[in-house]
C-alpha positions in Angstrom: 0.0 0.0 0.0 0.8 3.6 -1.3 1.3 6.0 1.6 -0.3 8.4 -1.2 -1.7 8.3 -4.5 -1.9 11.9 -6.9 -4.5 11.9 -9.2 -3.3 14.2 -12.2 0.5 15.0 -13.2 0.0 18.3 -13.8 1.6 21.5 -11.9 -0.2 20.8 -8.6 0.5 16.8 -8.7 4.1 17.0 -10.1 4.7 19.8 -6.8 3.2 17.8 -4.5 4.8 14.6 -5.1 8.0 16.4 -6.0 7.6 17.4 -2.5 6.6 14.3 -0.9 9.5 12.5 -2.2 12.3 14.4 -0.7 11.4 12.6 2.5 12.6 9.2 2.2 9.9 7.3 4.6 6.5 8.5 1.9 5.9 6.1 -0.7 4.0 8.0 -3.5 2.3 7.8 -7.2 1.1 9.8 -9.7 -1.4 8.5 -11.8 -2.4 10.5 -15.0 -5.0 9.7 -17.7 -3.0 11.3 -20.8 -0.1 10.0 -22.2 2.1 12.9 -21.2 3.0 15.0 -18.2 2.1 18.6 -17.6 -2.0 18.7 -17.6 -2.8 22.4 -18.7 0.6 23.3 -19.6 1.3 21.9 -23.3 4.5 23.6 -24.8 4.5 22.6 -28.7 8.1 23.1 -30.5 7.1 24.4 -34.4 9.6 25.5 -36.9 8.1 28.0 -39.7 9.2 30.0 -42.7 10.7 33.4 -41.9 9.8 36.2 -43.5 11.5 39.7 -44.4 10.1 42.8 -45.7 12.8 42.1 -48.6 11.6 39.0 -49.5 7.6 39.3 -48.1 7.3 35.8 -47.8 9.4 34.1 -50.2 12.0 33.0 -47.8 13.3 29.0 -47.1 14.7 30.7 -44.4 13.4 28.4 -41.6 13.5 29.0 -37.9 12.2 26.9 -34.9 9.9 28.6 -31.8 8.1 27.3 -28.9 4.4 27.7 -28.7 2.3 27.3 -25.8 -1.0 25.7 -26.2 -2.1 25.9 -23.1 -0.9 28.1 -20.1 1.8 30.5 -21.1 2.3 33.5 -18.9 4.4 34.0 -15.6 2.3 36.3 -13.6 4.5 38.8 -12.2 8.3 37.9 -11.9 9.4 38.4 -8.3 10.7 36.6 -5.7 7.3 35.0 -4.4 6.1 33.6 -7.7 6.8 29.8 -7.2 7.4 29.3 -10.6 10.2 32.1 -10.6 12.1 29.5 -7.7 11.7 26.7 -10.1 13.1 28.4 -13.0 16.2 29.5 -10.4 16.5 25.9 -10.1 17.2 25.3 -14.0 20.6 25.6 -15.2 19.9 28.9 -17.8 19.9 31.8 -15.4 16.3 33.4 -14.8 16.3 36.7 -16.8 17.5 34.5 -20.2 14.8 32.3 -19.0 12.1 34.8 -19.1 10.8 36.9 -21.7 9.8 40.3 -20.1 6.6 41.8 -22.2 4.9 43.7 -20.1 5.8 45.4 -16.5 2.3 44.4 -15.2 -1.4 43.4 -15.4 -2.2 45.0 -18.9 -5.6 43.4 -19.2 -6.5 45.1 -15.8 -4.3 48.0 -16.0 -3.9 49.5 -19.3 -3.7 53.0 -18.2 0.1 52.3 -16.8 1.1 48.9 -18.2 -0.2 49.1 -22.0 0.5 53.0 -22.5 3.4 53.7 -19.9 1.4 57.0 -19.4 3.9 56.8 -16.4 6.9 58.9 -16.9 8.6 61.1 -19.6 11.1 58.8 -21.2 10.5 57.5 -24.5 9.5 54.5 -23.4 6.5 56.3 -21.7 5.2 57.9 -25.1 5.0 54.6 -27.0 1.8 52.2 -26.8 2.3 48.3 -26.1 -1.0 47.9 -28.1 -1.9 48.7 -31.2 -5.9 49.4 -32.5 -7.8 48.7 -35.8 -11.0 50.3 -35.9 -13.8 49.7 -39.0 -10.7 49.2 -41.3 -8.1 52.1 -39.9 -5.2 51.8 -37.3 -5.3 54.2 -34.5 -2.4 54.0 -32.8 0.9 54.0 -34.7 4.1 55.8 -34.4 2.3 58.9 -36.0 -0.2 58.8 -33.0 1.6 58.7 -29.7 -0.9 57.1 -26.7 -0.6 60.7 -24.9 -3.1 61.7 -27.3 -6.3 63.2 -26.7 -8.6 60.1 -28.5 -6.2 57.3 -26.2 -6.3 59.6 -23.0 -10.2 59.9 -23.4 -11.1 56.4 -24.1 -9.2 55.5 -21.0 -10.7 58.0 -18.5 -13.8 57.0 -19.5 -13.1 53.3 -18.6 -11.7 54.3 -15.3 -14.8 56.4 -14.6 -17.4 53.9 -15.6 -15.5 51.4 -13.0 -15.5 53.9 -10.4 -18.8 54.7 -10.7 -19.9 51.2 -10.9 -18.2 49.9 -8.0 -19.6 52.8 -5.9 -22.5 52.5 -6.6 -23.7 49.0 -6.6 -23.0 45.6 -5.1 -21.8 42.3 -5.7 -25.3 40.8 -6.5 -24.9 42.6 -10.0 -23.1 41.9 -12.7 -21.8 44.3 -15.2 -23.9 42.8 -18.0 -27.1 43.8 -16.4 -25.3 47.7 -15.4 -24.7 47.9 -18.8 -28.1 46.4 -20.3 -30.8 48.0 -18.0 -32.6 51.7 -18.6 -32.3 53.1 -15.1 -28.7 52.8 -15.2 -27.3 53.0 -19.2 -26.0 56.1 -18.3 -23.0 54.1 -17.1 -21.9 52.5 -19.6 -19.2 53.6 -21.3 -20.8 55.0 -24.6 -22.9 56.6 -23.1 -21.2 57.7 -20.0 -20.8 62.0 -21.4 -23.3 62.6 -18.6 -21.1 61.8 -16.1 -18.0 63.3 -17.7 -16.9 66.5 -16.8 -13.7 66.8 -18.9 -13.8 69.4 -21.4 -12.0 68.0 -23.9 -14.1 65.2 -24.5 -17.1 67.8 -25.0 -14.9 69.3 -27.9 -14.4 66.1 -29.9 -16.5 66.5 -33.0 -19.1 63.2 -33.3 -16.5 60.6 -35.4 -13.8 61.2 -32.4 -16.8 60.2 -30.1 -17.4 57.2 -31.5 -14.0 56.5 -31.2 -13.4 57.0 -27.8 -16.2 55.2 -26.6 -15.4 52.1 -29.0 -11.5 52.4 -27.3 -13.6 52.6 -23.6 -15.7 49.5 -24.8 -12.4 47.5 -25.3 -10.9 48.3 -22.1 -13.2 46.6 -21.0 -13.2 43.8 -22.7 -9.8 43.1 -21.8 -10.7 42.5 -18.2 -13.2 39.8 -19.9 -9.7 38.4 -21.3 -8.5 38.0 -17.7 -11.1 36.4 -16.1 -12.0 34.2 -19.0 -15.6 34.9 -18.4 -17.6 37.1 -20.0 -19.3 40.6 -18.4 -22.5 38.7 -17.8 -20.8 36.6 -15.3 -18.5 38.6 -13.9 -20.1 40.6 -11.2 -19.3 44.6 -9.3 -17.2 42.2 -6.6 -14.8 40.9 -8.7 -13.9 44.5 -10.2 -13.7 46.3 -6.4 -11.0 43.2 -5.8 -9.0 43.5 -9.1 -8.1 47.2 -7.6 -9.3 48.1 -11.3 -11.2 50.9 -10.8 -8.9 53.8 -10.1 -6.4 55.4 -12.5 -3.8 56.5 -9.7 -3.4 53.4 -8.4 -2.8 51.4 -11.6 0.8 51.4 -11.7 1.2 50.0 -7.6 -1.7 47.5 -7.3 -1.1 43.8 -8.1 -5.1 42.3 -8.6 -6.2 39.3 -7.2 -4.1 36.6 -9.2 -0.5 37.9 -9.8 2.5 39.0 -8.0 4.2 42.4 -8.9 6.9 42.2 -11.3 6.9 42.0 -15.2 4.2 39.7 -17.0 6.5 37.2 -18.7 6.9 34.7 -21.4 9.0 31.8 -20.6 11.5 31.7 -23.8 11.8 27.6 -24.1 8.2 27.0 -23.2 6.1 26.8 -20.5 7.6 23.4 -19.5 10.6 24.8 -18.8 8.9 25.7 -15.1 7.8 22.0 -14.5 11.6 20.5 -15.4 13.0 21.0 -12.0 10.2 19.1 -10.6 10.2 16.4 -13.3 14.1 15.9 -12.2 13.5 15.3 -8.7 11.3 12.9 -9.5 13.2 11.4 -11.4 16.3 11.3 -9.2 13.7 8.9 -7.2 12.5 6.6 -9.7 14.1 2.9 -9.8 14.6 0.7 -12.7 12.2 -2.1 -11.3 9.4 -1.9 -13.9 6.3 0.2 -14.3 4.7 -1.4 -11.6 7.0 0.4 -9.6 6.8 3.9 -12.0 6.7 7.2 -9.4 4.4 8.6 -12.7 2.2 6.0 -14.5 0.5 7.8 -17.6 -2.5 6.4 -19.8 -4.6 5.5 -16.6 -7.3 7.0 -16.5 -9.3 7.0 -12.7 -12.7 6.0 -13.1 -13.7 5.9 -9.3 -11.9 6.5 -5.5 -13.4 4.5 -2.8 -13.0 5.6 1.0 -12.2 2.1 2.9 -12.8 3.9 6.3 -8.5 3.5 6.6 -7.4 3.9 3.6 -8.4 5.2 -0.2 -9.2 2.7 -3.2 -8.5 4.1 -6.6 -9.7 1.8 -9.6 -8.8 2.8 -13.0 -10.3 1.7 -16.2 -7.3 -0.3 -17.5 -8.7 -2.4 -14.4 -6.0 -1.7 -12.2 -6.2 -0.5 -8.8 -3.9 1.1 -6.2 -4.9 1.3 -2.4 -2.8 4.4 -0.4 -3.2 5.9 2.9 -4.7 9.0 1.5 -5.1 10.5 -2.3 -4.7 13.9 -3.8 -7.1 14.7 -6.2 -6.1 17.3 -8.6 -8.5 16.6 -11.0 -8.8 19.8 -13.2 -12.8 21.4 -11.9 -14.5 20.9 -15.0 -13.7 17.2 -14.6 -15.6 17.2 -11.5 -17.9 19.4 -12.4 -18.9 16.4 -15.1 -18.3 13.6 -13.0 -20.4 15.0 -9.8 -23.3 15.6 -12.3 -23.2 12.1 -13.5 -26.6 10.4 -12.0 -25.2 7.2 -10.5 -22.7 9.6 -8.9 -20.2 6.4 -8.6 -16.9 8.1 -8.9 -16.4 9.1 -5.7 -17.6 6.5 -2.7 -19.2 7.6 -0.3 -20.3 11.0 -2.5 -18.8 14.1 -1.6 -20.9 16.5 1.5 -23.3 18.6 -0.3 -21.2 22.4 0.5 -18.3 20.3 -1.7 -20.7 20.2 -4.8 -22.5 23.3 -4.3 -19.1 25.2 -3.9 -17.9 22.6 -7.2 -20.8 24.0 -9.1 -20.4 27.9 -8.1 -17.2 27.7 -9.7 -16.5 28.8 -13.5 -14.4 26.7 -15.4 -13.6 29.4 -17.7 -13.6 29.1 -21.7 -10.3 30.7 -23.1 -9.5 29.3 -26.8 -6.2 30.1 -28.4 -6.3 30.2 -32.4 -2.8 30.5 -33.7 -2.3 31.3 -37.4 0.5 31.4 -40.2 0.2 33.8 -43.1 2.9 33.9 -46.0 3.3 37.3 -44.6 3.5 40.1 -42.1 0.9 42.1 -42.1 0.2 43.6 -38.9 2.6 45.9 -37.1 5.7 43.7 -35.5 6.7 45.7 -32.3 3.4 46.0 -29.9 2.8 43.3 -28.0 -0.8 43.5 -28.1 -3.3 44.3 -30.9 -6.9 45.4 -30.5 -9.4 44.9 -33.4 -12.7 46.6 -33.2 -15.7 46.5 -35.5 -19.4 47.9 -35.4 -20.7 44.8 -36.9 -20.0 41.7 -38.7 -19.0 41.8 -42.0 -19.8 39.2 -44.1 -17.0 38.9 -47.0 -17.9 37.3 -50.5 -18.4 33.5 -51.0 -15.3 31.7 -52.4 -16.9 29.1 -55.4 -14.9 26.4 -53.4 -15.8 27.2 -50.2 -18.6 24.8 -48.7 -21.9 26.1 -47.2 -21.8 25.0 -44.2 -19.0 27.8 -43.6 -21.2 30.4 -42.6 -21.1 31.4 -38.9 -19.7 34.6 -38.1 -17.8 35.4 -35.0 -20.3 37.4 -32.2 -19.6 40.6 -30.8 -17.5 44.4 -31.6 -13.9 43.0 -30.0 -11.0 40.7 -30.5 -7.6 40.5 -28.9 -4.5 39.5 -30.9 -1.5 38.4 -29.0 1.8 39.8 -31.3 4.6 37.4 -29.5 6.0 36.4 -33.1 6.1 39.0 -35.6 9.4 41.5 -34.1 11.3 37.9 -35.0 10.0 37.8 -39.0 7.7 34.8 -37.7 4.5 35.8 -39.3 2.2 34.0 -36.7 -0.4 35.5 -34.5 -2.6 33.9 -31.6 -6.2 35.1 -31.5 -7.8 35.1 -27.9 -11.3 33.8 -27.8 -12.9 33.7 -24.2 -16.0 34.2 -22.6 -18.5 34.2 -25.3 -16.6 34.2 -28.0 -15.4 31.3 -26.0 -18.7 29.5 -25.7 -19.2 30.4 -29.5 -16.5 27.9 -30.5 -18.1 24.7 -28.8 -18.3 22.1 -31.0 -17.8 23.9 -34.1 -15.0 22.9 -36.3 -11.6 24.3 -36.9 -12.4 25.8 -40.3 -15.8 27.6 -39.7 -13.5 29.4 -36.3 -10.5 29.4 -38.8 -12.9 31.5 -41.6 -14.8 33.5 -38.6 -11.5 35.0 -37.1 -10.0 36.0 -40.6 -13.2 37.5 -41.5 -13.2 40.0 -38.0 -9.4 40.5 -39.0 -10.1 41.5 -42.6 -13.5 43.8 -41.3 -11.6 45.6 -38.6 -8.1 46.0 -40.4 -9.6 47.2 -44.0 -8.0 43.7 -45.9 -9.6 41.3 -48.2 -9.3 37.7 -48.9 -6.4 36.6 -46.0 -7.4 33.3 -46.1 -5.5 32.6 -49.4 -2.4 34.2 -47.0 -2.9 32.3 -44.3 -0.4 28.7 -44.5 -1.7 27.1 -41.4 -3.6 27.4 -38.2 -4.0 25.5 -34.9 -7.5 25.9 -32.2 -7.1 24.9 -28.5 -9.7 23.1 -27.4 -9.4 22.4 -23.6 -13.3 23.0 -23.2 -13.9 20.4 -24.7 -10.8 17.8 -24.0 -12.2 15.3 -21.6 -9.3 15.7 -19.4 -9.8 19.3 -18.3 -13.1 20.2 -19.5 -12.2 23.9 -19.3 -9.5 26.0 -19.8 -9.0 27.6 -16.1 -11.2 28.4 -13.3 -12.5 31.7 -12.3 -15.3 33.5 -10.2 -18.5 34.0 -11.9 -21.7 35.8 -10.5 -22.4 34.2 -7.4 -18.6 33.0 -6.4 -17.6 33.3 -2.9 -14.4 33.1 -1.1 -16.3 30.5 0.9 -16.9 28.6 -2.0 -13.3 28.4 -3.1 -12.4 27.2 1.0 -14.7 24.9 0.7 -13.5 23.4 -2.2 -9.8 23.4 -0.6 -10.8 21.4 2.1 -10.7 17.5 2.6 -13.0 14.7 3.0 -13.2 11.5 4.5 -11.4 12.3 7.7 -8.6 13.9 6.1 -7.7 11.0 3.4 -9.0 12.8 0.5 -7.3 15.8 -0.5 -7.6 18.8 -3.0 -5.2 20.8 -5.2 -5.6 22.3 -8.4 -5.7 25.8 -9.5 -9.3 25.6 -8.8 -8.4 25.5 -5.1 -6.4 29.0 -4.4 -8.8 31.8 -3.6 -6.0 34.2 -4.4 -4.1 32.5 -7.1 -7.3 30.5 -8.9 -6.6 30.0 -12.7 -2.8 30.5 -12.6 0.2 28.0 -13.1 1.7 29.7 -9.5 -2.4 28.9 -7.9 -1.6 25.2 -9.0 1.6 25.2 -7.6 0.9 26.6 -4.6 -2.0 24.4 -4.5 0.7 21.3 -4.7 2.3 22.2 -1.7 -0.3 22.9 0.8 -1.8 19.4 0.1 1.7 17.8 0.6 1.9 19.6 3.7 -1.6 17.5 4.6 -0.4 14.9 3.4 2.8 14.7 5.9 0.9 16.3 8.4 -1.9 13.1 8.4 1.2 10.8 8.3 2.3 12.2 11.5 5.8 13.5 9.8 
């Protein structure tokens, strides 16, 4: 018998048992339904034709890159990240490890982070995001951020957010404050009312519209960070973000990341997990997979409290008895299996506050849709780029184009990440959560292909990109039966209380949580699920008296 037994070998399971192990008396597995390590965190290594503005494509000039599928961003770079101490623990020094893009939160914090509108350097005049708008860019060298259209739109985000949270509690959600008569005068096109700025009442009509499409993007951006769109996300979540003040933008780190820079990591998200992987494998022994510290391809299909001891029976028919188990099954998982009407997975079930507070949860919808043109055509440098249209634009029928390609992608907004292009790699990652999110379910990787070129070409003023574009790749943890979501978040009706609950064990202590899912503070973060791993290793030692 196991003294423990980790379901999942992603960030939370690999910590904990790379914990565990360290003390030579706890006899530990991992057991993980996929045939690889690293749940959520999925580095991919790609090689792709560069391109130069010399040769626009016609290139056999071939480069390799890393591209994360799933989770990709350190959080804030200091000292108390977790994942900054494992990357200390690789051999490449951290700052070569790290890829610094922005110096904070820039989907909660745009005012300081995206435009710098912090100081008077250079730096401080130049705009980490760049917006199309109905066919035009906006922001471009020619157009510094410290103009009046950029320094509008952004008061006028702030003030809607103020306003908001001052007004109203956390039994609305921003949907309904931006839906309902009483109270449209908040919403951000509409919000002149409240304004008392001047300049804003000299813009002729066009700039108006302007500024109040920027405003309308802001916040969507914050929809981009909690993976949920405004609908769910209710007045709480926006007072706890620290999001509604433009003096305190630069100095505040929201609920979910530590201060320092928001970083890629240059060799893959994977990198972080590799000092983890190698204490466990310092552990292993040569005496089969019987004996295997990680055993992948088993997939759990029910855990059994023996009133002493756990049972775990997976569907390859094998089972493993331990002392206690870990269950970092990601929340959507559970959300499916507790739904499930014989309810046999776990035995006994769990108490009824641990599937309420499993229900309240969101498991968020965040879809990545990465694709190759033949060219650059998009500015390299910002980091970020905003598209905005008024309305769908359908673009003519292709003869060899099949009918059933003929759903449009909802909504005015789309974020671009623009990691790629200041290296001649003509690839861009299209961000599609919350509804846009939902949209995607089920639908296949052409009609989502067809629907994001057709919002590029509306709100950037091109034509036919999709004989540019070489290849393209859509994430689908939503609907991967392994995560069944892409990370958690709180949704209208979320509590802290919720979250503990959650956290906590059953069965006298012998069955355990971890996960993202689990960290009130840290939920839907690769430092949440690392944290996670070690406060259920400290249970774990603490239940085995050492």
């Amino acid at each position: 018998m196991f003294d423990c037994v980790i379901i999942g070998a992603g960030a939370s399971g690999l910590q904990c048992c790379a914990r565990l192990i360290e003390h030579p008396d706890v006899d530990v597995v991992v057991v993980e339904a996929r045939d690889r390590i690293g749940g959520r965190i999925h580095t991919r290594h790609e090689t792709v034709d560069v391109v130069t503005a010399d040769d626009n494509g016609g290139s056999n000039n071939k480069v390799s890159f890393r591209r994360d599928l799933g989770a990709s961003w350190v959080h804030g770079a200091s000292d108390d990240n977790p994942m900054v101490k494992l990357l200390e623990e690789c051999k490449t020094p951290v700052l070569k490890s790290l890829d610094p893009i922005f110096e904070g939160n820039p989907w909660i914090r745009p005012n300081t982070v995206l435009h710098h509108n912090n100081g008077d350097d250079e730096r401080a005049r130049k705009s980490l995001i760049s917006f199309f708008v109905n066919g035009s860019i906006v922001d471009d060298e020619s157009l510094p951020v410290s103009s009046t259209l950029i320094s509008q739109a952004l008061r006028r985000h702030y003030r809607f957010l103020e306003i908001i949270t001052q007004n109203y509690g956390s039994e609305h959600n921003v949907h309904n404050l931006l839906s309902d008569e009483e109270v449209s005068a908040l919403s951000p096109t509409s919000v002149v009312e409240l304004s008392v700025d001047q300049i804003y009442k000299r813009l002729n009509k066009d700039d108006k519209v302007l500024v109040n499409l920027l405003a309308s993007f802001y916040l969507f951006l914050i929809e981009n960070w909690n993976g949920a769109s405004m609908k769910d996300t209710s007045v709480e979540q926006l007072v706890e973000n620290g999001v509604t003040f433009m003096d305190i933008d630069k100095h505040h780190d929201g609920a979910g990341d530590f201060f320092g820079p928001h970083c890629k990591v240059r060799e893959g998200m994977i990198t972080v997990l590799e000092p983890l992987i190698k204490i466990i494998e310092r552990h292993q022994n040569d005496d089969g997979d019987d004996r295997s510290i990680i055993r992948l391809k088993e997939e759990v299909i029910s855990i059994i409290d023996k009133k002493n001891h756990v049972r775990i029976e997976m569907a390859s028919g094998k089972i493993i008895e331990a002392k206690c188990c870990v269950c970092t099954i990601p929340l959507g998982c559970l959300q499916h299996v507790i739904a499930k009407t014989d309810m046999s997975f776990f035995q006994p079930r769990l108490c009824d506050d641990k599937i309420n507070a499993i229900n309240s949860i969101w498991s968020g919808s965040y879809r990545k849709v990465f694709l190759t043109f033949d060219h650059i055509f998009w500015p390299k440098e910002p980091p970020m780029i905003g598209l905005i249209r008024n309305k769908p634009r359908r673009r003519r029928q292709q003869p060899d184009r099949s009918s059933k390609l003929t759903s449009v992608l909802p909504g005015c907004h789309l974020l671009l990440n623009n990691l790629w292009a200041r290296n001649n790699i003509p690839c861009i990652e299209a961000i599609l959560c919350g509804n846009l999110g939902v949209w995607c379910f089920e639908k296949s990787n052409e009609i989502i292909q067809q629907a994001v070129i057709e919002f590029l070409e509306a709100s950037m003023g091109l034509n036919d990109l999709s004989s540019s574009c070489t290849d393209f790749h859509v994430t689908r943890w939503e609907e991967d039966m392994h995560t069944r979501g892409s990370y958690s978040t709180f949704r209208l009706g979320t509590t802290d209380q919720h979250v503990g609950v959650l956290q906590s064990s059953e069965w006298d202590g012998r069955l355990l949580f971890a996960g993202e899912a689990t960290e009130i503070d840290h939920m839907g973060s690769v430092h949440g699920a690392l944290i996670s791993g070690n406060r259920a290793a400290a249970d774990v030692l603490s239940l085995l008296n050492m």
